[in-house]
Backbone as a ProteinNet text record, in pm:
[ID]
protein_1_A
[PRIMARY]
XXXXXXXXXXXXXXXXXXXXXXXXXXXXXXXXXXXXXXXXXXXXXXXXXXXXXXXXXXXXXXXXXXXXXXXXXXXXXXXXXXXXXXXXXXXXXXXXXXXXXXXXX
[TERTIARY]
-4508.7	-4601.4	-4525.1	-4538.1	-4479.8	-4572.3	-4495.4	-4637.5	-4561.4	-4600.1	-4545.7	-4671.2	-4654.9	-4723.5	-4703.8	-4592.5	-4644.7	-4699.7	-4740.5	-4835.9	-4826.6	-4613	-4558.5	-4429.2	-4401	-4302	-4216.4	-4036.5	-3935.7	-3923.2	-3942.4	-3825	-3978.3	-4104.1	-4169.9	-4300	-4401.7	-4525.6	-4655.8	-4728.7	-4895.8	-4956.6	-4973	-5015.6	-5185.8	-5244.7	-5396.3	-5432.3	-5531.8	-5551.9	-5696.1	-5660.5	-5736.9	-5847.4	-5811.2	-5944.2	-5894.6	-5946.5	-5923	-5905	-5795.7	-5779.4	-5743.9	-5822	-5763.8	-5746.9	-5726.9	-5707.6	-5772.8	-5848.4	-5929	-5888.4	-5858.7	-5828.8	-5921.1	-6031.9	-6032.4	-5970.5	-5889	-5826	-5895.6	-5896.4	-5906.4	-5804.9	-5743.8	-5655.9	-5783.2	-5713.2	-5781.5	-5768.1	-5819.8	-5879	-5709.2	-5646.6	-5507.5	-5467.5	-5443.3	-5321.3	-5435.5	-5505	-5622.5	-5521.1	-5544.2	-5554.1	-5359.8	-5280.2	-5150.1	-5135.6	-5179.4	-5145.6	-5236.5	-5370.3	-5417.7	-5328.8	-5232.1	-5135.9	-5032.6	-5007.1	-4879.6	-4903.5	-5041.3	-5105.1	-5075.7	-5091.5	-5119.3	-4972	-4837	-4717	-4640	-4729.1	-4687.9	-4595.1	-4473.1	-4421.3	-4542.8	-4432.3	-4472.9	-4591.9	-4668.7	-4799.6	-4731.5	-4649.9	-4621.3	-4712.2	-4823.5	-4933	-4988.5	-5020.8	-5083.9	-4982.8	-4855.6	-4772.4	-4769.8	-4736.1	-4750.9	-4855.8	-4987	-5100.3	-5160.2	-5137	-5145.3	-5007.4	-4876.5	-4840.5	-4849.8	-4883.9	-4948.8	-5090.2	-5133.6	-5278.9	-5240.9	-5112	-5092	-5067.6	-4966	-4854.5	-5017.1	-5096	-5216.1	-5348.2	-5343.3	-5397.7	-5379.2	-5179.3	-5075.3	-5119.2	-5074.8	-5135.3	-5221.4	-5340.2	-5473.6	-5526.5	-5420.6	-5474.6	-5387.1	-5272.6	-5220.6	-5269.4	-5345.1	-5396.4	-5506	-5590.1	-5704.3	-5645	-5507.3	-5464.5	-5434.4	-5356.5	-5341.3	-5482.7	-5551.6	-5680.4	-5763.5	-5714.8	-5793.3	-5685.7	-5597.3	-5508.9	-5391.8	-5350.7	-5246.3	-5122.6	-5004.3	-4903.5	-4829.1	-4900.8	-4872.3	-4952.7	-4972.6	-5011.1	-4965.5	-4970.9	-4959.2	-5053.2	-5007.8	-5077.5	-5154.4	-5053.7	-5082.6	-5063.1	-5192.6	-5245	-5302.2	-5263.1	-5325.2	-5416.5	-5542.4	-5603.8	-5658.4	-5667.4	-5690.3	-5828.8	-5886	-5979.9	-6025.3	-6071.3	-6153.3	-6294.9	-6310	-6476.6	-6431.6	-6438.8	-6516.7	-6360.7	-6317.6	-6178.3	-6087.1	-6194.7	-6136.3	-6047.1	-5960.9	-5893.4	-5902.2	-5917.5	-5931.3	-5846.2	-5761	-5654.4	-5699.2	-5698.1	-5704	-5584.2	-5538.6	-5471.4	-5555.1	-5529.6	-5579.1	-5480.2	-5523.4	-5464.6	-5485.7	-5434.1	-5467.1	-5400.4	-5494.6	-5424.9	-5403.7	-5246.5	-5241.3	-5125.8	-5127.4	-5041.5	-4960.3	-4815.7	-4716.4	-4607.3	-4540.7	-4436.3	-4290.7	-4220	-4032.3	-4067	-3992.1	-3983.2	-3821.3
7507.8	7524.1	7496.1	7615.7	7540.2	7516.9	7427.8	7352.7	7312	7389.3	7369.3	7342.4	7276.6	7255.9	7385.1	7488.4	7578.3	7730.4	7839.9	7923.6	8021.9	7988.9	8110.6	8060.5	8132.6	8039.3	8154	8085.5	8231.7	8278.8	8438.7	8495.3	8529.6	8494.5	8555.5	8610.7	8658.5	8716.3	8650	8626.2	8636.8	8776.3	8759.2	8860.3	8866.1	8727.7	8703.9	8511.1	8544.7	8408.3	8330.1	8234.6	8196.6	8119	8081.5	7958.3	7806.8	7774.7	7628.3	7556.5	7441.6	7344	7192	7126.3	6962.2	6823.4	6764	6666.9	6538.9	6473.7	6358.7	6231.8	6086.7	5963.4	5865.2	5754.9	5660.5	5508.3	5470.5	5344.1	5183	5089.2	4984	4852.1	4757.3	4672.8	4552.8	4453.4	4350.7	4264.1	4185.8	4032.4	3987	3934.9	3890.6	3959.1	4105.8	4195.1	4178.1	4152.6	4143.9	4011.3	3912.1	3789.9	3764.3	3796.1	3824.2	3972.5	4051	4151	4041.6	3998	3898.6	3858.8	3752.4	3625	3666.3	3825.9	3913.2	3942.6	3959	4044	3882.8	3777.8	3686.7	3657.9	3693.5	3680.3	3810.7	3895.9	4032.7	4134.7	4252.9	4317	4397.3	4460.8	4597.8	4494.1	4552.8	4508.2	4536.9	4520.8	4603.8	4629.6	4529.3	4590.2	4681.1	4723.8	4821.4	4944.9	4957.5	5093.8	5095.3	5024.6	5077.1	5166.9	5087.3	5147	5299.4	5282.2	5422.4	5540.9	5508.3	5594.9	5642.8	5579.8	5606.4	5720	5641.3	5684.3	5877.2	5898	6024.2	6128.7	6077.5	6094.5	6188.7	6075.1	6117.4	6249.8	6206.2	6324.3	6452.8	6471.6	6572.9	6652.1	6558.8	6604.8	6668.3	6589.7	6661.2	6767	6824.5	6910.7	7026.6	7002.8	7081.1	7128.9	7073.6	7065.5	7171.4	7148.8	7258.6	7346.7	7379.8	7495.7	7611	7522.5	7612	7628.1	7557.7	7610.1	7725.6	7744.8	7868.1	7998.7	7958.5	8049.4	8077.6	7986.3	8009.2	7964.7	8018.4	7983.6	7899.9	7866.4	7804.8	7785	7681.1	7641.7	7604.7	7707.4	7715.4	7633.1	7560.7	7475.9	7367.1	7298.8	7153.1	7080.8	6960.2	6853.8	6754.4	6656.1	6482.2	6417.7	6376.1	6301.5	6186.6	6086.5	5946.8	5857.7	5794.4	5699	5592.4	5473.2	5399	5348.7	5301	5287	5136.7	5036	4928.3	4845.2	4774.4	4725.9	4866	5002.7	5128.1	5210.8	5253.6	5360	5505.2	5625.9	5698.2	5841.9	5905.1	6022	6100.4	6242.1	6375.2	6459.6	6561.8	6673.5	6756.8	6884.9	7015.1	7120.7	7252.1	7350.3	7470.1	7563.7	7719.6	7734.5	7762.5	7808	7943.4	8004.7	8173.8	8191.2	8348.2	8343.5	8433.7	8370.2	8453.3	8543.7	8630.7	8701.9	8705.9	8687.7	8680.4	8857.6	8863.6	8961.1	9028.8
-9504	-9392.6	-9263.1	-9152.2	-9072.4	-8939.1	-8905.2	-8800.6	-8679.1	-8562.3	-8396.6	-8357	-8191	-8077.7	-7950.5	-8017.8	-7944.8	-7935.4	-7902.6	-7944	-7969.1	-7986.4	-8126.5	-8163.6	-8266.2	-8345.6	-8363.5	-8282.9	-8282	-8436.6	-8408	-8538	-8613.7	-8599.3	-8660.6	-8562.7	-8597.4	-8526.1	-8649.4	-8557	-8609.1	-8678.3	-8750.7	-8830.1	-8872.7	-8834.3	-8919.2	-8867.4	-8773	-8733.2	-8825.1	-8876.9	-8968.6	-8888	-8820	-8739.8	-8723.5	-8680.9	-8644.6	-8777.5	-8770.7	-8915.4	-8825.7	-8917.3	-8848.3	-8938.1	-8898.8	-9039.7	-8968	-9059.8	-8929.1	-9055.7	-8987.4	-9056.7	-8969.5	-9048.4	-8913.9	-9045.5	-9032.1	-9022.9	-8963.3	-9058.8	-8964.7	-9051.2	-8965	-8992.5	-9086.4	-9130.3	-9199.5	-9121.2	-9158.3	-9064.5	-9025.6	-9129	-9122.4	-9007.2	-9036.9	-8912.1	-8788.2	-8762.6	-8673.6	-8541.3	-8655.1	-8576	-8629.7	-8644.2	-8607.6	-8467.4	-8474.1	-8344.2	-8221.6	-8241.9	-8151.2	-8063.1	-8186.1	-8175.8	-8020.3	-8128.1	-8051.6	-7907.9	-7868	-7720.8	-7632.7	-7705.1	-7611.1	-7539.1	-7594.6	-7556.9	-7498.4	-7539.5	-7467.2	-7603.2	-7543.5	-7646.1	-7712.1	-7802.6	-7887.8	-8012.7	-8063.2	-8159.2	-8267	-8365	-8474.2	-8542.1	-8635.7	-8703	-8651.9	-8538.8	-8458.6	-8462.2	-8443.8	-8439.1	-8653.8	-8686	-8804.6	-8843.1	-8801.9	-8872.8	-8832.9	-8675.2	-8614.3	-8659.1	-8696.7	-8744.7	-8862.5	-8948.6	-9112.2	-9081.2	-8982.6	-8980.9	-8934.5	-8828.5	-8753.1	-8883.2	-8983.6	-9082	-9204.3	-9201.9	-9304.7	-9224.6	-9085.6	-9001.5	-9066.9	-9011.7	-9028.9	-9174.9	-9270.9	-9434.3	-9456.4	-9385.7	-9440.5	-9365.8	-9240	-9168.8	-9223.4	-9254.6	-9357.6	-9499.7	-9523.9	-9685.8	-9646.2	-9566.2	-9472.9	-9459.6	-9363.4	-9338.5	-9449	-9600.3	-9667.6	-9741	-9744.9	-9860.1	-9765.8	-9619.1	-9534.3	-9576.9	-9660.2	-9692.2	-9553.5	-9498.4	-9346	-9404.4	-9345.9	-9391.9	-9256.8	-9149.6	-9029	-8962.2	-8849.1	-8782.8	-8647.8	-8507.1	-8408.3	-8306.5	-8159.4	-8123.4	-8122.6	-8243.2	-8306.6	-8200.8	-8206.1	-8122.4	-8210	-8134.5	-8183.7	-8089.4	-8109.8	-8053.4	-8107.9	-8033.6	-8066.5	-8020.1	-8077.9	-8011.3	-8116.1	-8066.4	-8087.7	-8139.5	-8249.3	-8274.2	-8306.6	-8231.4	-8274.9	-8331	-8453	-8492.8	-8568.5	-8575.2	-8657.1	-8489.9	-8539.5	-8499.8	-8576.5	-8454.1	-8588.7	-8518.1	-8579.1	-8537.8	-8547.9	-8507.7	-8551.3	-8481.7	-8623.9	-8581.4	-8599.6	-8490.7	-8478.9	-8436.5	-8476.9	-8434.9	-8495.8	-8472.7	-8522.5	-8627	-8766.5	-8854.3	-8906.6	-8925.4	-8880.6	-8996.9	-9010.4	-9119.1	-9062.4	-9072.9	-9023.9	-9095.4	-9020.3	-9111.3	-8979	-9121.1	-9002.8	-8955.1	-8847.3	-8745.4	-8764.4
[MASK]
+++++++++++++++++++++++++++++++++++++++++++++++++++++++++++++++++++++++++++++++++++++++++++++++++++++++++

């Protein structure tokens, strides 16, 4: 599968645009990584429990928006995007983008 952020990919052409595909995760840390990243904010620096969890969380987005793309039958995905927000101690990711099936040129 191949998967860009932009809205063509050299060496081949669009041939069949499948529709929108996205992969959605919402994540939340446990009490422990809670009150250790706490610990961390109060001294400043990078959160590690927090970059860990949000990149697992991007990594599982990616997957499952891939897993969508091929079950729409796409062999790519043009104009991949990540968006992020907040509910409460959950974080939750989404990838999106056009899933299209391409051929080398």
């Amino acid at each position: 599968m191949i998967v860009v952020t932009t809205e063509n990919i050299p060496g081949y052409r669009v041939v069949e645009v499948k529709g929108t595909t996205f992969g959605l995760i919402v994540r939340a840390r446990g009490i422990g990584g809670d009150i250790m990243a706490g610990l961390r904010s109060l001294v400043g620096g990078e959160i590690k429990e927090y970059t860990v969890l949000l990149e697992d969380a991007r990594k599982q987005a990616l997957d499952r928006m891939i897993k969508n793309a091929t079950a729409m039958g796409a062999n790519a995905v043009v104009m991949c995007r990540y968006d992020s927000g907040n509910m409460g101690n959950m974080g939750e990711v989404v990838a999106y983008g056009t899933a299209v099936v391409v051929e080398q040129v």
